[in-house]
C-alpha atoms as an extended CHARMM CRD file, in Angstrom:
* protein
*
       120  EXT
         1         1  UNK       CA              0.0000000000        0.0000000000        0.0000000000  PROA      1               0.0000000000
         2         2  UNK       CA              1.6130000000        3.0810000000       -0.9810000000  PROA      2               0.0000000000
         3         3  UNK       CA              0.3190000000        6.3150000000        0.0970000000  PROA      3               0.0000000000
         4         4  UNK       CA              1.0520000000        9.7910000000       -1.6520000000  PROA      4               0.0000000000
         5         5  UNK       CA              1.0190000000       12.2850000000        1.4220000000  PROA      5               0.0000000000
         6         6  UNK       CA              0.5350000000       15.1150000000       -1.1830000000  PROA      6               0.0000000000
         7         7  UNK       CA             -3.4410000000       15.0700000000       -0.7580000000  PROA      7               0.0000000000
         8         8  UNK       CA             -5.4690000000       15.1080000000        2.3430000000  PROA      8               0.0000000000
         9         9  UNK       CA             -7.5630000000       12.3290000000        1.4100000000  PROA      9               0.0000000000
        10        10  UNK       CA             -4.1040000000       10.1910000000        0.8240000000  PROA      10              0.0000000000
        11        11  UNK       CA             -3.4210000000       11.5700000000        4.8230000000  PROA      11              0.0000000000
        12        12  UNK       CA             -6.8450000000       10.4470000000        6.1760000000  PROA      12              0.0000000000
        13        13  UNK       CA             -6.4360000000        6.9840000000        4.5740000000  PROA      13              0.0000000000
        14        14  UNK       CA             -3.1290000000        6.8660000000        6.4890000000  PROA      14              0.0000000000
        15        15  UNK       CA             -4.5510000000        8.3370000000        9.8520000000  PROA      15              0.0000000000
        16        16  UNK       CA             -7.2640000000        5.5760000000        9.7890000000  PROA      16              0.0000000000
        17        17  UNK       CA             -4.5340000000        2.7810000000        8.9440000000  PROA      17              0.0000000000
        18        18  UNK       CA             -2.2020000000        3.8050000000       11.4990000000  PROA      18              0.0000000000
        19        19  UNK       CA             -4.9800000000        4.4900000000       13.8190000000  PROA      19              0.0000000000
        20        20  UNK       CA             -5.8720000000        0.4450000000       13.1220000000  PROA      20              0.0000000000
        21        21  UNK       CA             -1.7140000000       -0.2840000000       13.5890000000  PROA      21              0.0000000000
        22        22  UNK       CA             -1.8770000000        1.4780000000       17.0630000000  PROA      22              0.0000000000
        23        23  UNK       CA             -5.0360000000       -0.0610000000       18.2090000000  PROA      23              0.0000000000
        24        24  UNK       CA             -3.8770000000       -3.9340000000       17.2610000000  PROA      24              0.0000000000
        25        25  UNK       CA             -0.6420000000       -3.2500000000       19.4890000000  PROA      25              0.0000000000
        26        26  UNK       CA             -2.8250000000       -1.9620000000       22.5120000000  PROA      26              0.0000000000
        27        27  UNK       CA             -4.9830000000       -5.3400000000       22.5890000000  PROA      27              0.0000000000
        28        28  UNK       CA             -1.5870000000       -7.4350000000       21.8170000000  PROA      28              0.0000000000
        29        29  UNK       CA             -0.4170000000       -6.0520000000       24.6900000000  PROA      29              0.0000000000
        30        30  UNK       CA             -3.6510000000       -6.2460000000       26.5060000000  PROA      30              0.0000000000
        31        31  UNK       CA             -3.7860000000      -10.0470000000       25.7250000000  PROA      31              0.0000000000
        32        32  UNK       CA             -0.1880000000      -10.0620000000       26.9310000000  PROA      32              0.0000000000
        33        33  UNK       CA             -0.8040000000       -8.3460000000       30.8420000000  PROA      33              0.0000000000
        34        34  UNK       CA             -3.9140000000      -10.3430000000       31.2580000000  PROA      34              0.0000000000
        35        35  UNK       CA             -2.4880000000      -13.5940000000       31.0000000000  PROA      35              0.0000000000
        36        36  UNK       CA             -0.4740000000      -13.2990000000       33.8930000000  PROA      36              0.0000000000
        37        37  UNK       CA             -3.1990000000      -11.3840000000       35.6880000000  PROA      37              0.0000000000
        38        38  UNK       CA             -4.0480000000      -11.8670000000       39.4560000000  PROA      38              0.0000000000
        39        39  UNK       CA             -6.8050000000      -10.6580000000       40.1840000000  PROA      39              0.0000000000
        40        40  UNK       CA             -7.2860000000      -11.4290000000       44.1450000000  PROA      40              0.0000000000
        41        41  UNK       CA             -3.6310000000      -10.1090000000       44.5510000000  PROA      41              0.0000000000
        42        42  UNK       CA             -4.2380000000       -7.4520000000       42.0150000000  PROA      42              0.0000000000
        43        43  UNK       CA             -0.5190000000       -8.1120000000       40.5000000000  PROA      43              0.0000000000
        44        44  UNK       CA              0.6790000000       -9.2390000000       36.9310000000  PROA      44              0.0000000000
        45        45  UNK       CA              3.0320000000      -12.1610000000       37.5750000000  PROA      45              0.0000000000
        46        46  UNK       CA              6.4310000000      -12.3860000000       34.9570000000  PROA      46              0.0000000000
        47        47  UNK       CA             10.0170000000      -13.7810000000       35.1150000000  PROA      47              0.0000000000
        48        48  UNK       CA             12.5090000000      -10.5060000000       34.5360000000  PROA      48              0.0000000000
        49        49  UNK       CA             14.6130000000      -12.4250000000       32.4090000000  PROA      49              0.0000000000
        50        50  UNK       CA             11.6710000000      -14.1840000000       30.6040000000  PROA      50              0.0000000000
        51        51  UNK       CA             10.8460000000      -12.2400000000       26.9900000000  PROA      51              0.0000000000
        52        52  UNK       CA              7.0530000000      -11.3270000000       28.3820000000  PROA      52              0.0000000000
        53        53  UNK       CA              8.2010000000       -7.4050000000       29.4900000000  PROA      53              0.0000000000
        54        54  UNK       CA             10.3290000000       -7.1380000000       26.0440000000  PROA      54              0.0000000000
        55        55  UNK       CA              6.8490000000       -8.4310000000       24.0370000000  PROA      55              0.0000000000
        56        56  UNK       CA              4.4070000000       -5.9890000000       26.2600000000  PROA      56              0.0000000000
        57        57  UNK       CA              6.6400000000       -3.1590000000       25.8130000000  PROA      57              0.0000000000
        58        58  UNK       CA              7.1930000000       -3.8620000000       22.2450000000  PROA      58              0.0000000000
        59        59  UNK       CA              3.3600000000       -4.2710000000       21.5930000000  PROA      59              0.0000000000
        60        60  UNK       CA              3.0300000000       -0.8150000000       23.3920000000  PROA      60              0.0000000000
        61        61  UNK       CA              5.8500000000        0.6740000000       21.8350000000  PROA      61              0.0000000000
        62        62  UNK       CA              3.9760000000       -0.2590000000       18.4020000000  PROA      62              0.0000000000
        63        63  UNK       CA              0.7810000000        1.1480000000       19.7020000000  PROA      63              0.0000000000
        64        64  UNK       CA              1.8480000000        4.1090000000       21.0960000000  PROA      64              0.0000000000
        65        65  UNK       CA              3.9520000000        5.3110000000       17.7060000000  PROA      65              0.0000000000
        66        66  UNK       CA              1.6840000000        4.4020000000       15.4140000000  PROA      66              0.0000000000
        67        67  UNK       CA             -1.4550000000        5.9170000000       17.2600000000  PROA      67              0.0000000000
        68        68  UNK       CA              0.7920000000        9.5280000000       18.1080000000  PROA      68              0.0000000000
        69        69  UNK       CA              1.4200000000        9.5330000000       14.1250000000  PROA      69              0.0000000000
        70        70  UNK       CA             -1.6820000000        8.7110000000       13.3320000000  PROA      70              0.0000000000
        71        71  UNK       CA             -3.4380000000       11.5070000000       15.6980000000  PROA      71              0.0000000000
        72        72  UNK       CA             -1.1520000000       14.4760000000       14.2790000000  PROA      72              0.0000000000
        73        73  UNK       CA             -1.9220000000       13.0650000000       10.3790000000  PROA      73              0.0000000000
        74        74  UNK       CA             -5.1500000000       12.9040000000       11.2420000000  PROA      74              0.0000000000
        75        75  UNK       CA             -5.1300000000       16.3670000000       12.8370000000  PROA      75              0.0000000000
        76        76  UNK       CA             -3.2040000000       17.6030000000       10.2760000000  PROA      76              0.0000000000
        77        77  UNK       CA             -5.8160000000       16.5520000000        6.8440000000  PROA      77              0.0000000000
        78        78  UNK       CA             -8.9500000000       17.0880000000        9.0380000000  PROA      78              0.0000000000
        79        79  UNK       CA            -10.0100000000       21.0730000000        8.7510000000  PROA      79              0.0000000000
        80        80  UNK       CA             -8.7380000000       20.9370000000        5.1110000000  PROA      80              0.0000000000
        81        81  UNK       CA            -10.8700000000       22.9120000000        2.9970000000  PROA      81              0.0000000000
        82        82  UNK       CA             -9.9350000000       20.4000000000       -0.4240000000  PROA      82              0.0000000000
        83        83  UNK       CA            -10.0900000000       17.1960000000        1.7070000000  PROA      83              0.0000000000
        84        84  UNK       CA            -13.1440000000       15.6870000000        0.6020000000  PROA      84              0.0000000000
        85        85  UNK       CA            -12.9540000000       12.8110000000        3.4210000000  PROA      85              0.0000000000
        86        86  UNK       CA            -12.5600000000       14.9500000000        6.0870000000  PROA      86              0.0000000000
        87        87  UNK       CA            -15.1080000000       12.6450000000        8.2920000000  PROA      87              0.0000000000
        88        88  UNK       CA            -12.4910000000       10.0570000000        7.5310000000  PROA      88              0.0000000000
        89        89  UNK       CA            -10.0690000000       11.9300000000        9.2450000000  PROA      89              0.0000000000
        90        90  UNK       CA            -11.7140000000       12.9340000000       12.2670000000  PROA      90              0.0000000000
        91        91  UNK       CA            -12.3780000000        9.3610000000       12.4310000000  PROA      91              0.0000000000
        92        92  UNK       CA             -8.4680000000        8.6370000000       11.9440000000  PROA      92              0.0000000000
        93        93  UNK       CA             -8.1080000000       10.6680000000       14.4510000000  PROA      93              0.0000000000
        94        94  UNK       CA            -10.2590000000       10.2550000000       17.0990000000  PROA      94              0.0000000000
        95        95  UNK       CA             -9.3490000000        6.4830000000       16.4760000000  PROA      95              0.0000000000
        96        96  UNK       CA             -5.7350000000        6.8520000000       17.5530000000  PROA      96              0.0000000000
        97        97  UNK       CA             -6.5360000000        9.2650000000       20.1740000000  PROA      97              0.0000000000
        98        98  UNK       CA             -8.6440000000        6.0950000000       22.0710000000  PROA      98              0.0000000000
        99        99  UNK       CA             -5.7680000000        3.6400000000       21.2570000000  PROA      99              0.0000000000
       100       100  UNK       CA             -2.9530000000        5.8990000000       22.2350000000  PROA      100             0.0000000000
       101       101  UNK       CA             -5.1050000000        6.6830000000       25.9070000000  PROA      101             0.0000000000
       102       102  UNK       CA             -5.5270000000        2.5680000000       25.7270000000  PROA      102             0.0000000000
       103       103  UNK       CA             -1.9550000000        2.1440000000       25.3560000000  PROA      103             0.0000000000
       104       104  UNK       CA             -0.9520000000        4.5150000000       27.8100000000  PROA      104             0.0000000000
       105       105  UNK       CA             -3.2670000000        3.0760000000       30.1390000000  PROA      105             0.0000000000
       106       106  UNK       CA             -2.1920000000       -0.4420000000       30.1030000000  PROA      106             0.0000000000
       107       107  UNK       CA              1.4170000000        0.9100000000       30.1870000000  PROA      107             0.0000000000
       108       108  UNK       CA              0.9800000000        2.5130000000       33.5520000000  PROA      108             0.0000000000
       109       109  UNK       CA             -1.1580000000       -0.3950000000       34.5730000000  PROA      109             0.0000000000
       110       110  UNK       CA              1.8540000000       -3.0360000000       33.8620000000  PROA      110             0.0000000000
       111       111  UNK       CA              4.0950000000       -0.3460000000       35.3530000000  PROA      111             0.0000000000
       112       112  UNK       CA              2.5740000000        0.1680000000       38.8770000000  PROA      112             0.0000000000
       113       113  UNK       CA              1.1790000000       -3.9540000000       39.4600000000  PROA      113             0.0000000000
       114       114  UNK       CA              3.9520000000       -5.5910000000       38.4010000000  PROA      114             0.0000000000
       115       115  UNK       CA              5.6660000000       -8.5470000000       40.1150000000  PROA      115             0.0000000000
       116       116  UNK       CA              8.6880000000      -10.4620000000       39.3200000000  PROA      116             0.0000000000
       117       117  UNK       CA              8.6770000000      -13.8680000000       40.1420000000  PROA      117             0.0000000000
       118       118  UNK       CA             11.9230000000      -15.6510000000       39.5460000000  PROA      118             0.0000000000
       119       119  UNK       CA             11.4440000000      -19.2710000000       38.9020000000  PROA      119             0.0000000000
       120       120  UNK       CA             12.7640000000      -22.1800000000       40.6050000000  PROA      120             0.0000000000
């Protein structure tokens, strides 16, 4: 898929698409902290030398780029007066606005429940 960042419309396309990129690595890494979720201890259980923390910060790292891109692009096409989709960017970007609070979110909510359990 190549875009042409020329035209708004190409920029709202792109919003949307990374707005989709950014919400995918939010529930990857969603899927990821709930696995290892405690709930009566309210903790999130992972070896720190296990490659769990590398894959949830990777999936957020993903989420949170791609949805921060995707917000300014979106921002960017959205009051155009020659974008014709302009609902599609709006839509880009109130898309990655949701997935970059999810992503923040479950970042802060690995962050502050976290607890290393070192096997053996």
């Amino acid at each position: 898929m190549v875009f042409k960042l020329k035209t708004y419309e190409s920029q709202a396309k792109l919003s949307v698409v990374l707005a989709i990129a950014g919400g995918l690595g939010a529930i990857a890494a969603a899927v990821l902290i709930l696995q290892n979720f405690d709930p009566q201890n309210f903790w999130v259980r992972y070896n720190p030398k296990g490659l769990r923390p590398i894959a949830i910060g990777g999936a957020l790292f993903v989420a949170l780029v791609s949805a921060a891109v995707g917000l300014f692009v979106g921002l960017n096409s959205a009051g155009q007066r020659r974008n014709k989709n302009s609902k599609l960017s709006w839509t880009g970007f109130f898309m990655s606005a949701a997935a970059l609070a999810l992503a923040m979110s479950e970042g802060v909510f690995f962050y502050l429940t976290k607890y290393a359990v070192r096997p053996g």
